[in-house]
C-alpha positions as a Python dict, from the first residue, in 0.01 Angstrom:
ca = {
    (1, 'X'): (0, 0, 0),
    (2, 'X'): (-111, -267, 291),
    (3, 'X'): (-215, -497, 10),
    (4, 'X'): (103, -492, -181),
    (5, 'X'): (306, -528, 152),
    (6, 'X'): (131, -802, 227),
    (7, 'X'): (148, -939, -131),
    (8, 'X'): (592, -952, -28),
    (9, 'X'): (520, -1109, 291),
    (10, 'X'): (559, -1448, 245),
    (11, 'X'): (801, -1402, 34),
    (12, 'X'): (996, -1167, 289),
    (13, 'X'): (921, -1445, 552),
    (14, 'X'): (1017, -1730, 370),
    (15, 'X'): (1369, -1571, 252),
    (16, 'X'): (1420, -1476, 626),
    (17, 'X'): (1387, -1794, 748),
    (18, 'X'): (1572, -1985, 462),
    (19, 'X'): (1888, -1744, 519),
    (20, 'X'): (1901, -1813, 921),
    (21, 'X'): (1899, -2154, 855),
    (22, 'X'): (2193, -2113, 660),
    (23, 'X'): (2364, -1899, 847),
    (24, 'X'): (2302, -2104, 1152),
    (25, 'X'): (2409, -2443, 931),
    (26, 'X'): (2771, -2235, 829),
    (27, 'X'): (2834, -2154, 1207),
    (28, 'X'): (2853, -2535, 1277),
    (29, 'X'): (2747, -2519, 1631),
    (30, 'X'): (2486, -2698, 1570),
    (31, 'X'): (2461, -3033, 1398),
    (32, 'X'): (2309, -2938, 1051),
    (33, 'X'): (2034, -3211, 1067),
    (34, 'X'): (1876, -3064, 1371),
    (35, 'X'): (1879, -2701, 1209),
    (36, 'X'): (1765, -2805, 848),
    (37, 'X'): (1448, -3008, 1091),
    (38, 'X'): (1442, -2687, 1258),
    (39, 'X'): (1417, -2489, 980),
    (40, 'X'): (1174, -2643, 840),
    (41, 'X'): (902, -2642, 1087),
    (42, 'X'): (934, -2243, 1114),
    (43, 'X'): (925, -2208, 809),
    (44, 'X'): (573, -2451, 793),
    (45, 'X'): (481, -2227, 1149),
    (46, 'X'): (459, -1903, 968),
    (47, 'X'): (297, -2057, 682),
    (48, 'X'): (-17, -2137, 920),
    (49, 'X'): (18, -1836, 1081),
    (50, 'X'): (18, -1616, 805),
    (51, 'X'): (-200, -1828, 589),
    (52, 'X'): (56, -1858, 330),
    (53, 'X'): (151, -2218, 365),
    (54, 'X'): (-13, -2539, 473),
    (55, 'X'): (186, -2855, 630),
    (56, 'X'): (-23, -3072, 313),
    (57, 'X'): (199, -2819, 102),
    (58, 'X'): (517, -2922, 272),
    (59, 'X'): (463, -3323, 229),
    (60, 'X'): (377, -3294, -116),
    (61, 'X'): (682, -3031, -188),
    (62, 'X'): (928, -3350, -13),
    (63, 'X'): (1102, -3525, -311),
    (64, 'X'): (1046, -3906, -207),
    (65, 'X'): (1236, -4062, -524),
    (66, 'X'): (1563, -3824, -439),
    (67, 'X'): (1556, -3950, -74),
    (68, 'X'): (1466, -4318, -186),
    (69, 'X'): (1751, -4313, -476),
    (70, 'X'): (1957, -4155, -213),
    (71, 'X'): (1911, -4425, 82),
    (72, 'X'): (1919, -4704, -144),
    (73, 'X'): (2279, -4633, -274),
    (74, 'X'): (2403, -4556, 63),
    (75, 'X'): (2317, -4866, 185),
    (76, 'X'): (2505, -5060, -92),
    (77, 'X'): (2822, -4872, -18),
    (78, 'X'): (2797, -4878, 309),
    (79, 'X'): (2849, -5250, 289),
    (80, 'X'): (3109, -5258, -25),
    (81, 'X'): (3309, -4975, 171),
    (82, 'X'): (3311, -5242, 478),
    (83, 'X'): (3471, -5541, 203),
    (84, 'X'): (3803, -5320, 194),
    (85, 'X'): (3709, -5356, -195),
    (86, 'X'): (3794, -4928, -277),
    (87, 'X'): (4185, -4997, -93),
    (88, 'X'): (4183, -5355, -355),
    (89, 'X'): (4119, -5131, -653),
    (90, 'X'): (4342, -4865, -590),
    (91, 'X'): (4686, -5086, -485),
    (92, 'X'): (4570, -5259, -822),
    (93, 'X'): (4572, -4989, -1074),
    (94, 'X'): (4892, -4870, -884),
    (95, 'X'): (5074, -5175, -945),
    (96, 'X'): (4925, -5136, -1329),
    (97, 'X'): (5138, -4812, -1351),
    (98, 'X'): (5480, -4906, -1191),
    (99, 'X'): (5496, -4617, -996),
    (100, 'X'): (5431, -4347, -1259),
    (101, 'X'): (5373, -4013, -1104),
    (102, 'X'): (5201, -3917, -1423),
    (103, 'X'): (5027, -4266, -1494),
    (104, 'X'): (4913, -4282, -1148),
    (105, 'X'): (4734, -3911, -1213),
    (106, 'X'): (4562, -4083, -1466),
    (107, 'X'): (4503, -4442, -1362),
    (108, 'X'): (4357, -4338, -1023),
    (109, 'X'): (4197, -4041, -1148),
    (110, 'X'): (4041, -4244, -1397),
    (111, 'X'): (3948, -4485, -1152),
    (112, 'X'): (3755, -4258, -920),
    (113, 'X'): (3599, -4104, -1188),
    (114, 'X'): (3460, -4495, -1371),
    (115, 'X'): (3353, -4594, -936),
    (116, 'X'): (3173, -4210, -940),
    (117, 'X'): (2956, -4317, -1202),
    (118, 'X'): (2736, -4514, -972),
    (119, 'X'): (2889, -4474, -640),
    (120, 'X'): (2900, -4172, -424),
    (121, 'X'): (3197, -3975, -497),
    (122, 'X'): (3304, -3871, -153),
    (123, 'X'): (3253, -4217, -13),
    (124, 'X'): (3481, -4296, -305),
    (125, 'X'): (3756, -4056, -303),
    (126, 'X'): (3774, -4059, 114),
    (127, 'X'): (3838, -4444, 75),
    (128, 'X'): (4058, -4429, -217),
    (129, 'X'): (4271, -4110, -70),
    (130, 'X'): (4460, -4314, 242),
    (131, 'X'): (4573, -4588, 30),
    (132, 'X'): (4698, -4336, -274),
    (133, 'X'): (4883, -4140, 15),
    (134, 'X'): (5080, -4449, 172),
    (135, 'X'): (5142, -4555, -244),
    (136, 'X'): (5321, -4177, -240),
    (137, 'X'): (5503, -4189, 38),
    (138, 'X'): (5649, -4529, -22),
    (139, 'X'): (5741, -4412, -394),
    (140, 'X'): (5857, -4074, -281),
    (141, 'X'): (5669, -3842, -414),
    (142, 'X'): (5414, -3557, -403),
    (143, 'X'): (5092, -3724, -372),
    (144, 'X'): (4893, -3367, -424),
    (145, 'X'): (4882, -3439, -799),
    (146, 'X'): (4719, -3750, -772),
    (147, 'X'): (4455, -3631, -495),
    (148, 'X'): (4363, -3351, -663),
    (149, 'X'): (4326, -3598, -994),
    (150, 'X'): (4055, -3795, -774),
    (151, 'X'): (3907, -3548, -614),
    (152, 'X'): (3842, -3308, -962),
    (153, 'X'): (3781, -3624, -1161),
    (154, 'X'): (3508, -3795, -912),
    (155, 'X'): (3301, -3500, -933),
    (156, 'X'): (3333, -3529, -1372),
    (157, 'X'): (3246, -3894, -1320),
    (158, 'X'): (2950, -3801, -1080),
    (159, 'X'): (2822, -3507, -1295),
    (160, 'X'): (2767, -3815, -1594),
    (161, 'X'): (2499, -4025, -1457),
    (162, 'X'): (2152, -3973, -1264),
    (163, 'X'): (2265, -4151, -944),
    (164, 'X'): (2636, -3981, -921),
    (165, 'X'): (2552, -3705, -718),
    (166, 'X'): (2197, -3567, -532),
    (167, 'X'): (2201, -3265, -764),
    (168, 'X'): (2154, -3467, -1085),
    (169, 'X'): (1891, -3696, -860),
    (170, 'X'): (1676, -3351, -773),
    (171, 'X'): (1716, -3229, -1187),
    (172, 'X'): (1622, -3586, -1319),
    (173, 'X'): (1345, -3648, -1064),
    (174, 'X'): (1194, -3296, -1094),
    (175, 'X'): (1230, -3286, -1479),
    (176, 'X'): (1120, -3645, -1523),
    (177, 'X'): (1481, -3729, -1661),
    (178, 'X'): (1529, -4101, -1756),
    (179, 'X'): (1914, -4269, -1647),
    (180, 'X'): (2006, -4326, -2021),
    (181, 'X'): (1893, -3938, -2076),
    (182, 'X'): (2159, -3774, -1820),
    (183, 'X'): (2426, -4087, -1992),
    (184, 'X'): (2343, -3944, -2375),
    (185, 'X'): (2315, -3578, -2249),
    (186, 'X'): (2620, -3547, -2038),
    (187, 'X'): (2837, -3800, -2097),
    (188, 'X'): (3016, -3654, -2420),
    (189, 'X'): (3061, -3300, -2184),
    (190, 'X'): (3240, -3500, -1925),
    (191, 'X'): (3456, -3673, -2141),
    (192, 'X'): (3623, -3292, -2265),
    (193, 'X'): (3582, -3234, -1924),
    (194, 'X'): (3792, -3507, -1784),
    (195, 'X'): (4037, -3464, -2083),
    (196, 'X'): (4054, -3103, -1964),
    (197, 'X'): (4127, -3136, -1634),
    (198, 'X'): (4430, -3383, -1665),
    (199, 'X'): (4583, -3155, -1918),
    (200, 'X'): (4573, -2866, -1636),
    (201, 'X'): (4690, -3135, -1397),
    (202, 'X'): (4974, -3187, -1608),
    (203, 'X'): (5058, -2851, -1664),
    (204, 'X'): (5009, -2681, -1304),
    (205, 'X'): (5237, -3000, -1156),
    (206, 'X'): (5482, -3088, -1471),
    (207, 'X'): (5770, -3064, -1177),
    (208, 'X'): (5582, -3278, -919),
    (209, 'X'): (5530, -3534, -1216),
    (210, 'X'): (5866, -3520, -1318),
    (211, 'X'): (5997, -3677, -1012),
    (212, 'X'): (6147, -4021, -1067),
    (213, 'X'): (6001, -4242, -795),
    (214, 'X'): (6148, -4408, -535),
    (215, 'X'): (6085, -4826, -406),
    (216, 'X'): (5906, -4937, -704),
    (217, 'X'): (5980, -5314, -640),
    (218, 'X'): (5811, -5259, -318),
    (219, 'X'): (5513, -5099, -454),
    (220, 'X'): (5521, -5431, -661),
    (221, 'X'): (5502, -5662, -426),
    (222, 'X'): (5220, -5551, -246),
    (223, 'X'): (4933, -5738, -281),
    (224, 'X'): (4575, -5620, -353),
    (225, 'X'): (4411, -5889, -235),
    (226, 'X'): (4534, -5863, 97),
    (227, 'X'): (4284, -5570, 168),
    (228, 'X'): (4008, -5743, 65),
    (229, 'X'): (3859, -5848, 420),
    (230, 'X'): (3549, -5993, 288),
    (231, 'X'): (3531, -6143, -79),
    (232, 'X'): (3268, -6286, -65),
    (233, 'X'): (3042, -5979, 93),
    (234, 'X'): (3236, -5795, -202),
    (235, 'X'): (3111, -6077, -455),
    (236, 'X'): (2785, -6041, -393),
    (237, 'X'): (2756, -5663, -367),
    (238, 'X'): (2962, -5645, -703),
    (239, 'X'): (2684, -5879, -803),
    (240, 'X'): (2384, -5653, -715),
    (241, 'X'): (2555, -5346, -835),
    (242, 'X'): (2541, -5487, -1208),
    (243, 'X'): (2163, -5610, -1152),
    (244, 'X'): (2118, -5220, -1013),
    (245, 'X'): (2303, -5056, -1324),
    (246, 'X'): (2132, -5286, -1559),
    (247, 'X'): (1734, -5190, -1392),
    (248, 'X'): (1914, -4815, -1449),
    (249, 'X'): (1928, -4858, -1806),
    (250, 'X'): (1583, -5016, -1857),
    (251, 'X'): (1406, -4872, -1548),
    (252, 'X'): (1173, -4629, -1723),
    (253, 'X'): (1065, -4959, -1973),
    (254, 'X'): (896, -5094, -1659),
    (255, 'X'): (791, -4796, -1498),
    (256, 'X'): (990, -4826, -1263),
    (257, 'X'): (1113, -4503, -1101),
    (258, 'X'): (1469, -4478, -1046),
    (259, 'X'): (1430, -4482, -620),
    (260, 'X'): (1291, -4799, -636),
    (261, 'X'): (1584, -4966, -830),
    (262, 'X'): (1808, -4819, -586),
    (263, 'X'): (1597, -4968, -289),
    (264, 'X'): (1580, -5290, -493),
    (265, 'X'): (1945, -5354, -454),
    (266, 'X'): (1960, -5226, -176),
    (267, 'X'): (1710, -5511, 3),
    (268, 'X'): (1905, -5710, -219),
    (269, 'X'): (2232, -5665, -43),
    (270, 'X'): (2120, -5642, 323),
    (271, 'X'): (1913, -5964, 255),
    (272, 'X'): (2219, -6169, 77),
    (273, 'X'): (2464, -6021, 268),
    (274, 'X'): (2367, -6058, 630),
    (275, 'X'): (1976, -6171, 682),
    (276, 'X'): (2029, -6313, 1025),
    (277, 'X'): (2241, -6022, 1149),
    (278, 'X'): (2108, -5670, 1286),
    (279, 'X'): (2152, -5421, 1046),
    (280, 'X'): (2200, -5091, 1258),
    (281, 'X'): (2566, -5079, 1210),
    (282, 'X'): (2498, -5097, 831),
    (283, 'X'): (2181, -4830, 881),
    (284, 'X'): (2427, -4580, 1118),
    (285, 'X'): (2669, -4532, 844),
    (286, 'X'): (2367, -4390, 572),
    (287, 'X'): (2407, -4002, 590),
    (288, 'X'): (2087, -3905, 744),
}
């Protein structure tokens, strides 16, 4: 009876710890970085103490691509987010529409879901969601539709690709998943699923969308480029980003693992972008 007891232990242990953290990381008291680090070395503590776990364990057991792909990408939006290029591509594909309640669903929608692909999809829908609420308000109407268009449809555009979001990052990496593996696999899914979701958009906000809108010649005469603050910063990150999706495509021809393509452009950027300058500002935004 001691044996099998002590057969559960770790497990016991391991659960016990795992579900404080959580609990603790809910609560918010606490920033969640210091109780995931936290956490962590309990969890590693009772390992040695029990002689169920060994700190060697816990270094080999960190993913390294996932937090390479991860840092890599942040660092190229960090600086695109800084060019005022997201605000540019939104007033554009407005404009496209006229002031469409139901064309703006699907233009912007569509937008956030095409930038999700590579981008992160939070960075890209909390950038995109100010500018699509001042388009609303000047048109005069509900801009709920359209947000909940970006925000449903970033997360189909994100669920496509290897790089969209850190969950496909952790299947691909652990599975050995190539990029053009997750694009054959899951891109015909997301297409019903993006088809789906704008025909429930449609549905669940037919009288929202049926609202004729307000100032359209206003909504006209704004101009995109005017929130572009740095074209040429945005030139040359919109010039890295296509090296980076091209290295996605061929990555696993050169053995390359996705991380370092993502830290590839990323060196890239901070080196064509601002060699002379510090780059802490840049480094501060990453989500550690």
């Amino acid at each position: 009876m001691v044996e099998h007891d002590a057969g559960h232990l770790p497990v016991i242990i391991s659960l016990v710890v795992f579900v404080i953290t959580f609990a603790l990381i809910l609560t918010e008291r606490i920033h969640r970085t210091v109780i995931g680090l936290f956490g962590a070395v309990v969890m590693v503590a009772m390992g040695m103490i029990f002689d169920f776990y060994h700190p060697s364990s816990a270094l080999h057991a960190i993913d390294f691509n996932t937090i390479g792909l991860l840092l890599g990408m942040m660092i190229i939006v960090a600086i695109l987010e800084q060019t005022g290029f997201f605000q540019y591509l939104a007033i554009l594909a407005a404009k496209k529409t006229k002031g469409d309640p139901w064309l703006l669903v699907v233009v912007l929608g569509t937008v956030t879901t095409l930038v999700s692909l590579i981008l992160d999809n939070v960075t890209t829908v909390v950038l995109i969601a100010p500018v699509t609420i001042i388009i609303a308000r000047l048109l005069k109407i509900s801009a709920v539709p359209i947000l909940m268009a970006e925000a449903l449809l970033s997360d189909t555009g994100g669920v496509a690709t290897l790089v969209g979001d850190p969950p496909n990052i952790m299947i691909g990496s652990a599975a050995g998943f190539t990029f053009n593996d997750f694009i054959c696999h899951i891109t015909p899914i997301v297409f019903v699923a993006w088809f789906a979701t704008l025909v429930v958009l449609k549905i669940v906000f037919r009288k929202e969308l049926a609202i004729k809108p307000a100032n359209i010649d206003k909504l006209m005469l704004m101009n995109e480029k005017d929130a572009l603050t740095d074209m040429r910063t945005c030139k040359i990150i919109m010039g890295v980003l296509c090296l980076v999706t091209v290295l996605f495509f061929v990555h696993h021809a050169f053995h390359m693992p996705p991380s370092m393509v993502a830290l590839i452009g990323a060196a890239l950027a901070l080196l064509l972008v601002s060699p002379k300058k510090d780059p802490q500002p840049i480094l501060e935004k990453v989500e550690w």
